[in-house]
Every structure is written in C-alpha cells, then in structure tokens.
C-alpha positions as CSV (number, residue, x, y, z in Angstrom):
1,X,108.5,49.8,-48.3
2,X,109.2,52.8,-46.6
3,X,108.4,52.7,-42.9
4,X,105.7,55.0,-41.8
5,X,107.5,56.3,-38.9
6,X,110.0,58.0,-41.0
7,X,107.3,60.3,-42.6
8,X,106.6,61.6,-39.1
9,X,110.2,62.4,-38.2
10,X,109.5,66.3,-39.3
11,X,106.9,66.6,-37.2
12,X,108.7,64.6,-34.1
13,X,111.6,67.1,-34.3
14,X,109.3,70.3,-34.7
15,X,108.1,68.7,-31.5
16,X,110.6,68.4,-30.1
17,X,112.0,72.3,-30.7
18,X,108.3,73.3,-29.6
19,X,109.0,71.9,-26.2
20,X,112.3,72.4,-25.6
21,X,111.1,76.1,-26.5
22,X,108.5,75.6,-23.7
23,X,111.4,75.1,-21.2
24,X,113.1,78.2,-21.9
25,X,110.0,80.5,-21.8
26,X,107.8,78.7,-19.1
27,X,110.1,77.0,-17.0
28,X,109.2,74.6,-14.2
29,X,111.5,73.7,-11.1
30,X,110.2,70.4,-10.5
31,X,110.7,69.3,-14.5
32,X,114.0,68.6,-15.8
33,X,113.7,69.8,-19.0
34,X,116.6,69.8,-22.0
35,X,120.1,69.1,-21.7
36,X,121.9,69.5,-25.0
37,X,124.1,66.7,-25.0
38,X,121.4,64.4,-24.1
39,X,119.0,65.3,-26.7
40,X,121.9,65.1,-29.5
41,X,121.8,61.3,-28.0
42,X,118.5,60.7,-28.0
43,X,118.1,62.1,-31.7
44,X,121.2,60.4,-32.6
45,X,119.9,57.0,-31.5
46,X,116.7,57.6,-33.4
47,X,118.3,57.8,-36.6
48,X,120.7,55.0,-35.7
49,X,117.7,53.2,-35.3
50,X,115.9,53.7,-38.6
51,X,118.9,53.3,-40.2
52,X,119.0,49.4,-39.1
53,X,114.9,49.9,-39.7
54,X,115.3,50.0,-43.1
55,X,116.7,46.6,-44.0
56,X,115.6,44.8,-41.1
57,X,112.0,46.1,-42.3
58,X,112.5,43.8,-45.6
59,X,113.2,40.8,-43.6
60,X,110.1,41.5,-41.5
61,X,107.7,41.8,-44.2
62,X,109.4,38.5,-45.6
63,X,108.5,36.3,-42.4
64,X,104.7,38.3,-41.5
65,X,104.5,37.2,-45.1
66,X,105.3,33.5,-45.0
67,X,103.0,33.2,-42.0
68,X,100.1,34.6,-43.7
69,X,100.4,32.6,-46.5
70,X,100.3,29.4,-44.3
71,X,97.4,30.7,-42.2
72,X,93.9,28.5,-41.9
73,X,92.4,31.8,-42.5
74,X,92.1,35.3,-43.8
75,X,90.7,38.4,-42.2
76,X,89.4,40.7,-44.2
77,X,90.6,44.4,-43.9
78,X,87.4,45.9,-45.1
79,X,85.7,44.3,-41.6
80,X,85.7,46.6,-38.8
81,X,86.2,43.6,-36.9
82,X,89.5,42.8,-38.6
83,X,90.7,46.4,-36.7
84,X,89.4,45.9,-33.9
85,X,91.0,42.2,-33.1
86,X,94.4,43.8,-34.7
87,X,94.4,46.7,-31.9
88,X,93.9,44.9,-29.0
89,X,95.9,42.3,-30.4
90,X,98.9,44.9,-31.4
91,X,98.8,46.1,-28.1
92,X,98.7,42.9,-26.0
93,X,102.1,42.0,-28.2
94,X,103.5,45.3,-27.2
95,X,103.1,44.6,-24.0
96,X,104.8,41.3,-23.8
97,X,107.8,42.3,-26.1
98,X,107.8,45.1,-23.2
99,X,107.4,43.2,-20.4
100,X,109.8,40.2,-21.4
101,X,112.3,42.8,-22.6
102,X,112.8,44.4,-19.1
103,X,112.9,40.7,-17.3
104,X,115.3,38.8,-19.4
105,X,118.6,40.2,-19.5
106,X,120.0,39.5,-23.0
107,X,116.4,41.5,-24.2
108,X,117.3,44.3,-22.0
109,X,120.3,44.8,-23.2
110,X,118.6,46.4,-26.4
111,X,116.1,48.3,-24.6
112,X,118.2,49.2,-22.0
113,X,118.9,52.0,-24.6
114,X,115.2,53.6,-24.1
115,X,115.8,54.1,-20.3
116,X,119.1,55.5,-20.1
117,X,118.7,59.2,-20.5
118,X,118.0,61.1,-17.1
119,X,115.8,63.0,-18.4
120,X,112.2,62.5,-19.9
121,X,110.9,64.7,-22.5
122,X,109.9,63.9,-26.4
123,X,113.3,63.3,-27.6
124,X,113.9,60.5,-25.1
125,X,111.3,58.8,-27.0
126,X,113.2,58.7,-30.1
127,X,116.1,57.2,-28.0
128,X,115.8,53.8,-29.2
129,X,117.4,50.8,-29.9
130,X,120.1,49.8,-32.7
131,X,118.6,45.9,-32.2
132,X,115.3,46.1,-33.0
133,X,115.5,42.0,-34.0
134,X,114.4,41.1,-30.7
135,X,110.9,42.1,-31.2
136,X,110.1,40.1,-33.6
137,X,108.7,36.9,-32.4
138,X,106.2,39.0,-30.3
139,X,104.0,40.3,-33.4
140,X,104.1,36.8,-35.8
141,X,101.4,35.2,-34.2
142,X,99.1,38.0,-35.7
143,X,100.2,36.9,-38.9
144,X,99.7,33.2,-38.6
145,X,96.1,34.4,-37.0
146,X,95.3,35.8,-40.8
147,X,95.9,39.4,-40.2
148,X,97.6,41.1,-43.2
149,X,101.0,41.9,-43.1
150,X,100.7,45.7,-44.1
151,X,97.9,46.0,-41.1
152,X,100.2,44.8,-38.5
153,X,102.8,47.1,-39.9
154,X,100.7,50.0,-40.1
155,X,99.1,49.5,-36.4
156,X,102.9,49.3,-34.8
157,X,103.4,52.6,-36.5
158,X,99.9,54.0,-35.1
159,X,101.3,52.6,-31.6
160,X,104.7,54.4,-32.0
161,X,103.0,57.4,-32.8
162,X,100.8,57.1,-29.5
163,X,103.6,56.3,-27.5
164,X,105.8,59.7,-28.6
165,X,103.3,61.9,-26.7
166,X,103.9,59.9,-23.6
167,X,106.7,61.1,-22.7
168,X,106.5,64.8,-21.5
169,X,106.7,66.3,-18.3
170,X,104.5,68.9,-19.3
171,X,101.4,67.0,-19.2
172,X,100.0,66.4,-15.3
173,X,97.3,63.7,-15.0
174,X,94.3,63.8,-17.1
175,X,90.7,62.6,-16.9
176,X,90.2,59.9,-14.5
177,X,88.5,57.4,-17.2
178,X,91.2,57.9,-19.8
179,X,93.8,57.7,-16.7
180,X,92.1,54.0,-16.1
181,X,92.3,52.9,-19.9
182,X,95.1,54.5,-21.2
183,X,98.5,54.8,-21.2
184,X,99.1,58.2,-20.5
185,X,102.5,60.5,-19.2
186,X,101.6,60.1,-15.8
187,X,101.8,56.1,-16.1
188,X,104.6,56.2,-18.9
189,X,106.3,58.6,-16.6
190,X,106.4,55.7,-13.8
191,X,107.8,53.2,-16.4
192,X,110.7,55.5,-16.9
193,X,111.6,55.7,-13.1
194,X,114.8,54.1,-11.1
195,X,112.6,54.3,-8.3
196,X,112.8,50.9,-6.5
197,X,108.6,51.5,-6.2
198,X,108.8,52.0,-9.8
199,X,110.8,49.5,-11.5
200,X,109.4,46.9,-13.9
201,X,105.7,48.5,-13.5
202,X,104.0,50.1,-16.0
203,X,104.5,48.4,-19.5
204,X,101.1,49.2,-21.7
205,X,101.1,50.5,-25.1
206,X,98.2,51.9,-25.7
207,X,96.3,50.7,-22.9
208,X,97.4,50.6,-19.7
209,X,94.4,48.1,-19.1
210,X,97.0,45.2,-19.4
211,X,99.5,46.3,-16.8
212,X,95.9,46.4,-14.3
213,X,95.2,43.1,-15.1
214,X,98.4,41.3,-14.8
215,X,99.6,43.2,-11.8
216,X,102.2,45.4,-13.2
217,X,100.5,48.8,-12.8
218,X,101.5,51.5,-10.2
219,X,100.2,55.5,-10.0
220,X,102.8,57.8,-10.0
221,X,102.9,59.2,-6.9
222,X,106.8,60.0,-5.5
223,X,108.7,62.5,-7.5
224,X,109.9,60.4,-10.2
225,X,113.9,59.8,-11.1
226,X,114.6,59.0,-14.5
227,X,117.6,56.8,-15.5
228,X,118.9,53.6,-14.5
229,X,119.7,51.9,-11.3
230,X,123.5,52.2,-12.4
231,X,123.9,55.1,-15.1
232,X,126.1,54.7,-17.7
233,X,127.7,58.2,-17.4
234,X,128.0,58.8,-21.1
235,X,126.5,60.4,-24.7
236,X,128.7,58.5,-26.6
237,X,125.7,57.2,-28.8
238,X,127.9,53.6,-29.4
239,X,128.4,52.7,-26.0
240,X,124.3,54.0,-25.3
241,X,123.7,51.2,-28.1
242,X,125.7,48.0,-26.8
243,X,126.8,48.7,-23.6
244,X,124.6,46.1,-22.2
245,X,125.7,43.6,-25.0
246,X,129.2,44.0,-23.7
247,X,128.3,43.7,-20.0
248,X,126.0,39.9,-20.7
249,X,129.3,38.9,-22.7
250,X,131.6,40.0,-20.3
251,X,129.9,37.9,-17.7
252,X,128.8,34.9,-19.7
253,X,132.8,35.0,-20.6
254,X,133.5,34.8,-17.1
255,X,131.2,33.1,-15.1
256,X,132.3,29.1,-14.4
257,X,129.4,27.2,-14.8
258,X,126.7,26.9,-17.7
259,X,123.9,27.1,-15.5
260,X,125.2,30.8,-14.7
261,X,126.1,31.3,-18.3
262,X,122.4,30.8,-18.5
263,X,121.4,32.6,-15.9
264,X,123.3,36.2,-17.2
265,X,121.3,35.4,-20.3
266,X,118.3,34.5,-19.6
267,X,117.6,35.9,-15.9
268,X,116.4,39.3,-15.3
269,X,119.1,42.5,-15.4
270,X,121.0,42.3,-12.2
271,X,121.1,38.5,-12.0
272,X,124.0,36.7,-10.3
273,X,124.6,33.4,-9.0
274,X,124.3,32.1,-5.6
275,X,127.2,30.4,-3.1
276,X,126.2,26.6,-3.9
C-alpha cells in the first residue's frame, strides 16, 4: 500500500514554490521567510522520512491488523458514526503522541527534528522525522476499538494534510469561532516557539479544543522565535535526524546511577539529576 501522503507531495512542493514566491514579491519585515539551505533540510528530511514510511507502513498495517482481528467488535465504515468516533478519536491520539513526545526525552529525540528549523513556513512542515516507530502505540487502541485499519490510516493522512497549512506566517488570526475550535497558524505558530511562554503549549491536531481542556493552550501573543532552546547550528540533514539520539546516549553512557540512566530517558528534554 502506497501511503496517501506521497500522492500529495506535488502539490506540497508547488506549495511550497507558491510561497516562497510570495516572499520575494510581497515581502514582510516581521516574517522570516525562506532561507535556501534550510528549506533544502526541511525537504530533504521529508523524503528521508517517507523513505523509512514505506516499509515501516507494512509493519503498521500488520499490527492495526492483528488488533482488529481480535476486537469484541466491528464498526462499520458505511455508518457516519464510524467517522465521526474515528475523527475525534484520530485527533485525541495525535495529541497524546504529541504531547508525550515533547515531555519524555527519548520521544523527543525523534521529534526534536520538527522544531529545529528557525524558520516557519510550509517546508518546515515536511521537516520530519527519520523515526516515525515511536508513534505507534498512540493509534492501536483505535484498532482494538473495531475501527478498520485502512480508516485509521486514511484519517492520519487527512490530519497530515490539515496540519501542512498550519505552518505559514502568511496567515494572521482568523475567525474567532474557528480560532476556538481549531488548530490554526496562529496557535501552531505558538507550538513552534523557544519562547519560555511558549514551550510545551499548543499540541492539537485538528482541534485545538484538546490543548483548552487539558491546560496546554496559550494565544500567540509576543513575537514568536522559532527554533530550539539550544540550536543545533547545522543543515547537515543526518545530524538534524539523530542528533538527539546521540545526546540521550551520550548521557545515559555517562551518568553513574540507573535511576539517572532512567531519568535522561524517560524525563522531559533538559533533565538532569540532582546533588543527593
């Protein structure tokens, strides 16, 4: 099976062109814009990433699969029900692979890859990660619930879609209801911040509904500055990919006692232990 993302990768780099096009003929002081380097990253690390896809895809379909078969039940996709339960469903997974993918450390180290441009425009969001195995666990609960293998598949690719248009300067706020419901650039633009208001807020989908209920939302407000709290100062799309890998091992390698070991693992990004 052929991921659906990959038949929208045309129309993600026509996108892309359009916008970076934007920059050069309607220029804004207050938006960073393009950087060459940076987008040859970012697309580079998208097509890192659905070169792993690919295979890893199989062995995803192989476990949704083996779940479904065990399930007490079936949903049917002809009932509108069935869609609706899978959305709010998809999206609530989403948010917790996002939310415990920024608070334990060994997870962030594949996501870190997302957040380590400086800039934010539509080619960061094909800056993704060469580890996409970590996600996994978050979405099999759908399929023991009796949802269909190919449904859940097809709503993370309806999500990934959403999400693309999310990150854009270009677009300000928009309607005050949509604001409140959705996830929009405004909030996804707060997500993306190394301000200290800003970090770990933000982690909706689709919805931003989630982030308001478990206390994780903020409103953009100061000017936001993309990146990491420590920047990795390089385009080298290898080092983007496992940086963080190398930085856990390095100080699971070196710390003395297991319970540290642990904590570098396990605790959130910028963890360390405490004088006993």
């Amino acid at each position: 099976m052929i991921p659906a993302v990959v038949y929208a990768i045309p129309a993600f780099v026509l996108l892309v062109v359009v916008e970076a096009l934007s920059y050069r003929f309607l220029p804004d002081d207050d938006e960073r814009g393009y950087e060459l380097r940076d987008t040859a990253t970012s697309m580079s690390m998208g097509a890192g990433s659905q070169v792993v896809a690919m295979p890893w895809k199989a062995v995803t379909i192989v476990l949704y699969s083996g779940l479904f078969a065990v399930a007490p039940w079936h949903l049917s996709p002809s009932s509108g029900w069935t869609w609706v339960l899978l959305f709010f469903g998809d999206d609530l997974a989403y948010y917790a692979f996002h939310r415990a993918h920024h608070r334990v450390r060994v997870l962030w180290a594949s996501h870190v890859v997302h957040h380590s441009s400086l800039r934010f425009n539509l080619s960061t969001a094909l800056r993704q990660s060469w580890t996409p195995m970590t996600g996994l666990p978050f979405w099999l609960p759908l399929a023991l619930l009796g949802v269909p293998p190919w449904m859940i598949l097809l709503e993370q690719a309806f999500s990934l879609f959403y999400q693309f248009f999310l990150h854009t300067e270009r677009v300000d706020r928009l309607w005050r209801p949509v604001e409140w419901f959705f996830n929009t650039p405004s909030h996804h633009r707060v997500h993306h911040g190394s301000n200290s208001v800003y970090l770990d807020r933000n982690y909706g989908g689709i919805l931003i509904v989630w982030d308001r209920l478990f206390g994780t939302f903020e409103l953009e407000g100061e000017r936001v500055v993309y990146g990491l709290t420590k920047n990795i100062g390089t385009y080298n799309p290898v080092r983007v990919a496992f940086h963080e890998f190398a930085a856990v091992w390095h100080d699971v390698r070196t710390a003395r006692r297991w319970r540290d070991r642990a904590g570098y693992l396990i605790g959130p990004p910028g963890w360390a232990p405490t004088a006993d």
